[in-house]
C-alpha positions as CSV (number, residue, x, y, z in Angstrom):
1,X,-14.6,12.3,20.5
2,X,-17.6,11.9,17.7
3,X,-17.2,13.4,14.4
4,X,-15.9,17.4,15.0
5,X,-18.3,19.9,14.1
6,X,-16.0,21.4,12.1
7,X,-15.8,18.9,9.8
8,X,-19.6,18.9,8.6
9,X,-19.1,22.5,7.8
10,X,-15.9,21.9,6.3
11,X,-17.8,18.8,4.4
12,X,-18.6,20.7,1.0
13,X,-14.7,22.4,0.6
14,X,-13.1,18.9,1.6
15,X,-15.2,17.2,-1.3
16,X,-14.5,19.9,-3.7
17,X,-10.6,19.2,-3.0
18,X,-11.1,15.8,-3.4
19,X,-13.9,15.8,-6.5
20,X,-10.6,18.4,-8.3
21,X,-8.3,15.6,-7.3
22,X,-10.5,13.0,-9.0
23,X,-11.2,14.9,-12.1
24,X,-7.1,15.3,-12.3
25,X,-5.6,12.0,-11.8
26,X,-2.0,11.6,-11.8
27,X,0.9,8.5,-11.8
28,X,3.6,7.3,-9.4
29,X,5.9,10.0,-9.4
30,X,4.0,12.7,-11.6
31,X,2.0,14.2,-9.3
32,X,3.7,17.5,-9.8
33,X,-0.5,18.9,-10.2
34,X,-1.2,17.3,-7.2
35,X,1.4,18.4,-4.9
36,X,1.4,21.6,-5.9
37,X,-2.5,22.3,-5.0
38,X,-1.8,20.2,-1.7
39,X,1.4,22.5,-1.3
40,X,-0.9,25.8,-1.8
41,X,-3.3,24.9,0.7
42,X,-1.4,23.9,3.5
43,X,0.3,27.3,3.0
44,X,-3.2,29.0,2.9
45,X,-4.1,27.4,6.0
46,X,-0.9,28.3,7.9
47,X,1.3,25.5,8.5
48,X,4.7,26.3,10.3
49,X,6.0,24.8,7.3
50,X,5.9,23.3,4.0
51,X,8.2,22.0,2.1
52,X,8.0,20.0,-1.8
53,X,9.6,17.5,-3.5
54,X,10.1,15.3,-0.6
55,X,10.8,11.6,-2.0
56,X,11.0,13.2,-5.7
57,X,7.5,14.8,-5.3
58,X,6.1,14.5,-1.7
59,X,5.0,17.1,0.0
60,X,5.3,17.7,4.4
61,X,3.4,20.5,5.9
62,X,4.3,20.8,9.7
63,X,1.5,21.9,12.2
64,X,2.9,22.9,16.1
65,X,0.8,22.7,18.9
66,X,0.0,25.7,21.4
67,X,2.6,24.3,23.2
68,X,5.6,22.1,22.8
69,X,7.0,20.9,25.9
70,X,6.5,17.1,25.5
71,X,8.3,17.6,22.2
72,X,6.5,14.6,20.3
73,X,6.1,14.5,16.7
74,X,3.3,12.8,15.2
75,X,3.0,12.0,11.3
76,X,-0.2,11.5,9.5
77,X,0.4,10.0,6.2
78,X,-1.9,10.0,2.8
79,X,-1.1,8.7,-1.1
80,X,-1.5,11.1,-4.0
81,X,-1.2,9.0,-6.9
82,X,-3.8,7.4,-9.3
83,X,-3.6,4.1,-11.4
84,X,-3.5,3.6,-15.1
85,X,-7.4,2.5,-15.6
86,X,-9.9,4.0,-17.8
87,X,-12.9,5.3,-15.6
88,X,-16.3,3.8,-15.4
89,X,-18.4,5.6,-13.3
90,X,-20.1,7.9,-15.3
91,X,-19.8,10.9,-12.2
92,X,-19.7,14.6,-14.0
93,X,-16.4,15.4,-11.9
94,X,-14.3,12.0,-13.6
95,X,-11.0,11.9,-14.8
96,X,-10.0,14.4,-17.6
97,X,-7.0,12.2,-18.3
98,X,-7.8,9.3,-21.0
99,X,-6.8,5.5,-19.0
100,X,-6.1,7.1,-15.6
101,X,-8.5,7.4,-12.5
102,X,-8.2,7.3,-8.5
103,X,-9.4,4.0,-9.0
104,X,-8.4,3.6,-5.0
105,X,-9.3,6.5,-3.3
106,X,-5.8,8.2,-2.4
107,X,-7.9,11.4,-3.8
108,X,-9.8,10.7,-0.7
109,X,-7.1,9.6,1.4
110,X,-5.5,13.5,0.4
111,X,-8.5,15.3,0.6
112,X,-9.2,13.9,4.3
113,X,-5.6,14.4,5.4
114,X,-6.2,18.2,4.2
115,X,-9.5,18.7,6.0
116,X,-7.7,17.6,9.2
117,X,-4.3,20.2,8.6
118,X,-6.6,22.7,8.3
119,X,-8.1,22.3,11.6
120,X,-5.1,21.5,13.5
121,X,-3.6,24.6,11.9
122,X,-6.7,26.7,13.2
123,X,-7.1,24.9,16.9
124,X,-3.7,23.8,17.7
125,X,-5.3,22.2,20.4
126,X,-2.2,20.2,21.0
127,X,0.9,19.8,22.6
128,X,3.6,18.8,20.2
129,X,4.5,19.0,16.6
130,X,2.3,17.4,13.9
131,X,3.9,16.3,10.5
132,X,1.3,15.7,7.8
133,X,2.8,13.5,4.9
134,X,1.5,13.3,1.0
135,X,3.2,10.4,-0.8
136,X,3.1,9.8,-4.2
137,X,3.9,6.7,-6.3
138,X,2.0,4.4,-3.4
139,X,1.0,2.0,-6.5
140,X,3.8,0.1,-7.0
141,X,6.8,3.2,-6.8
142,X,7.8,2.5,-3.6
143,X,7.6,6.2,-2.8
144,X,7.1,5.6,0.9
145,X,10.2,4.2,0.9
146,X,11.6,7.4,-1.8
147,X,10.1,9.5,1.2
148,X,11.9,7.8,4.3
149,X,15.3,7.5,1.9
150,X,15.2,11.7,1.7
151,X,15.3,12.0,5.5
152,X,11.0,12.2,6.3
153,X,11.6,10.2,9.4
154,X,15.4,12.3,10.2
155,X,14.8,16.1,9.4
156,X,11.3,16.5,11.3
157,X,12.0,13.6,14.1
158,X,8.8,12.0,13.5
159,X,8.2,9.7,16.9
160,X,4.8,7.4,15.3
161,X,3.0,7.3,12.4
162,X,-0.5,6.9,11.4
163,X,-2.3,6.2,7.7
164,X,-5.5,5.4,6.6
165,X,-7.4,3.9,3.7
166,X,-10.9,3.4,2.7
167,X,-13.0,0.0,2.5
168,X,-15.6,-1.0,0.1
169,X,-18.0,-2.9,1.4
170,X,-17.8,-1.6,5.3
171,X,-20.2,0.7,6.2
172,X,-19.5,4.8,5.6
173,X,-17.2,6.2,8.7
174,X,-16.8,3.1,11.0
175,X,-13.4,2.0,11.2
176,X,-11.7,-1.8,11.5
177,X,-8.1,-2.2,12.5
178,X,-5.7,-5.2,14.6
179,X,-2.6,-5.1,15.5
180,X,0.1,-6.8,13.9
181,X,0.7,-7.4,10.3
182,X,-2.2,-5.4,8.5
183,X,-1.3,-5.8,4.8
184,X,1.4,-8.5,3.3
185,X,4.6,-8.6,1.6
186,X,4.0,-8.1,-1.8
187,X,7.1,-9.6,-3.9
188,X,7.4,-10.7,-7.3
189,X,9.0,-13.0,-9.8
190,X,9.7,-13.8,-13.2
191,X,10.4,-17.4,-14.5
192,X,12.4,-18.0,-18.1
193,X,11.5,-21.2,-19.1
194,X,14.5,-22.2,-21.9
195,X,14.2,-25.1,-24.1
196,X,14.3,-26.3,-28.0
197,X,11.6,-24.9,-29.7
198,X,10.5,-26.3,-33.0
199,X,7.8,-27.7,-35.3
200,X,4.6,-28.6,-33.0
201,X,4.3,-31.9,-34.9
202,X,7.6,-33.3,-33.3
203,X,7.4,-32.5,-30.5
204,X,10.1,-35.5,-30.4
205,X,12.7,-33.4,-31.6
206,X,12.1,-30.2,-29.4
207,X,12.7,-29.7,-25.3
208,X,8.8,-28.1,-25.1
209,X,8.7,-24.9,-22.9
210,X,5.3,-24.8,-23.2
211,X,4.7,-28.2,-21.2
212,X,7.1,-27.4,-18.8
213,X,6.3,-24.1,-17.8
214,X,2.6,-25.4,-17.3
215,X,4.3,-27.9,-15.2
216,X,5.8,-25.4,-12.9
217,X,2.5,-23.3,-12.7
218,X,0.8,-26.7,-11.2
219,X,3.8,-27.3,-8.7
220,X,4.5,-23.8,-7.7
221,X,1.6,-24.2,-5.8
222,X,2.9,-27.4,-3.6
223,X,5.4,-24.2,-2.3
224,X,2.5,-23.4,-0.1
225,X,0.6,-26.1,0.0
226,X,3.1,-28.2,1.5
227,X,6.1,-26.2,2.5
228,X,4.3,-23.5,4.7
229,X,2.9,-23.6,8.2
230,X,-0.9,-23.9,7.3
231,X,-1.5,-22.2,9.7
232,X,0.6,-18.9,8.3
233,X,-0.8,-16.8,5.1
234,X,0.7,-17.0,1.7
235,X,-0.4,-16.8,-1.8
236,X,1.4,-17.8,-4.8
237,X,-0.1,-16.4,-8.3
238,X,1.6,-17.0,-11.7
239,X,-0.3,-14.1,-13.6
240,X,1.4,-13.7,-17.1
241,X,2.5,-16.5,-19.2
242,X,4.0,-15.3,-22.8
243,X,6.4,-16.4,-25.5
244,X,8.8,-16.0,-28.3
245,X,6.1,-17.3,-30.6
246,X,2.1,-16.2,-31.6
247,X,2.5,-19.2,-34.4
248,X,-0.3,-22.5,-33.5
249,X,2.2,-24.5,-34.4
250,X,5.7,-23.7,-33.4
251,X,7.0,-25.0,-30.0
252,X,8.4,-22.1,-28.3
253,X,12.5,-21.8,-27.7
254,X,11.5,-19.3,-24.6
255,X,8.0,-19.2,-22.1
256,X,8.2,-16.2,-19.2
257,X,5.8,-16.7,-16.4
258,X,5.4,-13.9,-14.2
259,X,3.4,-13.5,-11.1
260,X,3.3,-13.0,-7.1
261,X,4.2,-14.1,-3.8
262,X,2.2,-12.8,-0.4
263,X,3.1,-13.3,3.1
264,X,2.9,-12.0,6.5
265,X,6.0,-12.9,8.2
266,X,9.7,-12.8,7.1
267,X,10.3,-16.5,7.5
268,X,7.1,-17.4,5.1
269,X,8.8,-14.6,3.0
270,X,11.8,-16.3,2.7
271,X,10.1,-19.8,2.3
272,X,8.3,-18.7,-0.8
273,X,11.4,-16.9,-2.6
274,X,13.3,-20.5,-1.9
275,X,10.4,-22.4,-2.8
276,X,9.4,-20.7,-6.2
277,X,13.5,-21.0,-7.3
278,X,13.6,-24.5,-5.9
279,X,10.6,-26.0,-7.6
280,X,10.9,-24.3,-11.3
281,X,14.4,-25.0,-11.5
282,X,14.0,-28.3,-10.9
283,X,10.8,-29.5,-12.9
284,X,12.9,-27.5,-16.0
285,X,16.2,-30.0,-15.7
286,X,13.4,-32.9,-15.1
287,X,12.1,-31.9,-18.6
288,X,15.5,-31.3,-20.0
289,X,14.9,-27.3,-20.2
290,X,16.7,-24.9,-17.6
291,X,14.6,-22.0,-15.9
292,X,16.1,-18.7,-14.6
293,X,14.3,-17.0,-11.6
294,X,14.4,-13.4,-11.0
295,X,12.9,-12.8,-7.4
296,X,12.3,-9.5,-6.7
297,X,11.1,-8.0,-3.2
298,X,8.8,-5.7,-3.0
299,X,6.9,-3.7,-0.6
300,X,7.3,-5.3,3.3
301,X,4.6,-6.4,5.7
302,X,2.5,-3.8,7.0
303,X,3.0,-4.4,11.0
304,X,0.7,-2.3,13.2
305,X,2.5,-1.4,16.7
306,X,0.3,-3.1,19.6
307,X,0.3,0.4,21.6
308,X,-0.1,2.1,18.6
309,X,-3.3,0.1,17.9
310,X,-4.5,1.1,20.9
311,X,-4.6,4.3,20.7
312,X,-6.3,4.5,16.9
313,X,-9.0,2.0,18.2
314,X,-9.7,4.6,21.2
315,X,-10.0,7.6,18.9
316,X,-11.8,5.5,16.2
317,X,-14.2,4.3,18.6
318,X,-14.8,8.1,20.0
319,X,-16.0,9.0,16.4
320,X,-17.8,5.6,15.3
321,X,-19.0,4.2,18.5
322,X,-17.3,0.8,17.0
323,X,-14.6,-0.4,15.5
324,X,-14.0,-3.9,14.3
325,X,-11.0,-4.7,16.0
326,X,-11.6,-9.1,14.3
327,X,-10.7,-8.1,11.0
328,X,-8.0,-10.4,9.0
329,X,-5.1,-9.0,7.6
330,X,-5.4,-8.4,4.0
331,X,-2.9,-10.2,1.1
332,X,-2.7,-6.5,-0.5
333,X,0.6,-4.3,-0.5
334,X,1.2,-1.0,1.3
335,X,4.3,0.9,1.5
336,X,3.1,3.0,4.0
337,X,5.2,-0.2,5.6
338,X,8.3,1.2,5.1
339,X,7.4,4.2,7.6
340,X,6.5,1.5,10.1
341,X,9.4,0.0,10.0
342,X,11.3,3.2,10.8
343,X,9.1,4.1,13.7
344,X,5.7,2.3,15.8
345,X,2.5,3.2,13.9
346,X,-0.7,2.0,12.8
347,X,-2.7,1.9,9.7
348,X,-6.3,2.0,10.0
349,X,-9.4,1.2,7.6
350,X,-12.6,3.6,7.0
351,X,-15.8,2.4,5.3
352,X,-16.6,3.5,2.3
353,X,-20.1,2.0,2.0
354,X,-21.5,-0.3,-0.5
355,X,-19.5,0.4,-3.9
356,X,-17.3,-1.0,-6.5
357,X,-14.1,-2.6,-4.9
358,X,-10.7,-0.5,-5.7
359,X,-8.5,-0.4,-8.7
360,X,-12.3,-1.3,-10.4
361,X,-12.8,1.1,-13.1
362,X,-16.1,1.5,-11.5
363,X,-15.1,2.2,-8.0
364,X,-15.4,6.2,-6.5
365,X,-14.3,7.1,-3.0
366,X,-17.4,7.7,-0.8
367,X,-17.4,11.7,0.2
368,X,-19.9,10.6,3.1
369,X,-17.0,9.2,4.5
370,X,-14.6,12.3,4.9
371,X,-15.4,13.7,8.7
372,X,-14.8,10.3,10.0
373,X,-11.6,10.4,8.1
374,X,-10.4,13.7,8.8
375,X,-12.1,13.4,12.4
376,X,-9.7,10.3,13.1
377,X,-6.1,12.0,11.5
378,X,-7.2,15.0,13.7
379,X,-8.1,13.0,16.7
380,X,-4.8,10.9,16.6
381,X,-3.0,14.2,17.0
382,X,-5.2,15.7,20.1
383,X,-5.3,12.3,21.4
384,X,-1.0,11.5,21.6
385,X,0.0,14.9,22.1
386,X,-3.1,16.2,24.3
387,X,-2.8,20.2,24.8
388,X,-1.0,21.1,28.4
């Protein structure tokens, strides 16, 4: 199963989808410009249905095979939304919209996951039912989640899903993939330091937030140091330290550290939430200060299905020849997740050759890389649901 011949045609209508996409970046949930041009082309190329504002502004197009007497339903998922960066690259299609750019690739991610509807909705060189997705709010809205919450996984009884993203740094079209977790937890917290602020010069008189909070960025990181399984992943980072005062030499009545916790695995997950409250609670009473924690959980792991994996490195090996199947899982978040965790899937990388990293202002998704892409969403289909 190489690269389909009828994506190399389709090369030049794919990239001018995705180069439009790019030039017209949009956040989380306002995509409405985006969905509605994804919306009109899966209509165009005549999908059994469409339907909008899935998940607040998601869009499904469904695609039936020749034949439907396995009665599987496959769903191939993509994210729509941009991030609030201003854009580097200097490319003559870049963003129209002052500080925002697909600074990640989800305009590729879309145009890919088109190019492939169209030819399943021209072939239908299947048997089954396949359900492509288009998610917005991927960067940090939770609208996977938005999309599984309005009934995605319900209303078209989607059986497995599949979703994709691009790589820097891996060469153009070849794919890497494991199974099991592919992408972390990614939770976050929020630390009120609380003393007695005053005059810098005595300090004698105060309960200094500023010393204490520093102390509970040093022993934050003893919570994975020497509370987790070394050999488990996590990552703590405090990324934001701010107070009540911009003054050189006032000791601050309040300090807020805010920041990040990464794992793979729920009990690491539940380590680190106990860990973080644990350790800043008590190093504030030690210094005579109190500390509130706000723990917030965010997007879950991303856990590839074993079978599932399978089959994506069969059909990614058909169109690459290889796939790195020794890859480590990455501390990012993904909710595609939450559509795992409703039914077995996988999520697979693509290479997008030697460029800026993403969410870099200087990063651009690698149009070499679409008929891999779209060859691989297309392939998943044929290959799981192969035509009677």
């Amino acid at each position: 199963m190489p690269i389909k011949n009828r994506f190399a045609e389709l090369l030049p209508e794919i990239t001018a989808w995705r180069r439009d996409f790019h030039e017209n970046p949009e956040l989380l949930y306002e995509v409405h410009r985006t969905a509605g041009k994804v919306s009109e082309l899966l209509r165009e190329f005549g999908c059994d249905e469409v339907v909008e504002g899935v998940g607040r502004t998601g869009v499904v197009g469904v695609i039936k095979g020749r034949t439907d007497t396995k009665g599987r339903v496959v769903g191939l998922r993509a994210d729509m939304d941009a991030l609030p960066i201003e854009e580097q690259t200097g490319v003559e299609y870049a963003s129209k919209t002052p500080g925002t750019m697909h600074a990640c690739g989800h305009d590729g991610h879309t145009a890919m996951l088109l190019g492939a509807a169209k030819y399943l909705a021209e072939t239908r060189n299947f048997d089954g039912t396949a359900v492509v997705i288009f998610q917005p709010a991927e960067e940090g809205g939770a609208g996977g989640l938005a999309m599984v919450e309005d009934g995605l996984v319900d209303r078209w009884k989607i059986d497995e899903f599949y979703g994709m993203h691009n790589m820097p740094g891996m060469p153009v079209g070849h794919f890497a993939i494991k199974p099991g977790p592919m992408m972390a937890a990614a939770d976050q917290f929020e630390i009120t330091v609380t003393g007695k602020g005053g005059h810098a010069a005595k300090p004698h008189e105060c309960i200094d937030t500023t010393l204490t909070a520093a102390q509970i960025i040093v022993a934050v990181q003893s919570v994975v140091s020497r509370n987790i399984d070394p050999l488990k992943n996590a990552v703590i980072s405090v990324c934001v330290v701010s107070t009540d005062s911009t003054a050189h030499n006032v000791i601050p009545q309040v300090v807020k550290l805010k920041g990040t916790a990464r794992s793979l695995d729920a009990q690491v997950r539940d380590q680190l939430q106990e860990g973080i409250t644990r350790v800043a609670t008590n190093i504030a009473a030690a210094m005579g200060a109190t500390a509130q924690v706000d723990y917030e959980r965010g997007y879950p792991v991303t856990m590839n299905d074993d079978r599932a994996t399978e089959w994506a490195i069969d059909v990614a090996a058909g169109i690459s020849g290889e796939v790195n199947t020794a890859m480590e899982p990455m501390m990012g978040g993904e909710d595609f997740s939450y559509m795992l965790n409703e039914r077995p899937g996988a999520y697979i990388w693509v290479g997008n050759g030697d460029t800026a990293m993403v969410h870099h202002p200087a990063y651009n998704f690698n149009d070499e890389a679409i008929p891999a892409g779209s060859s691989w969403y297309a392939g998943m289909v044929e290959a799981r649901m192969p035509a009677a």
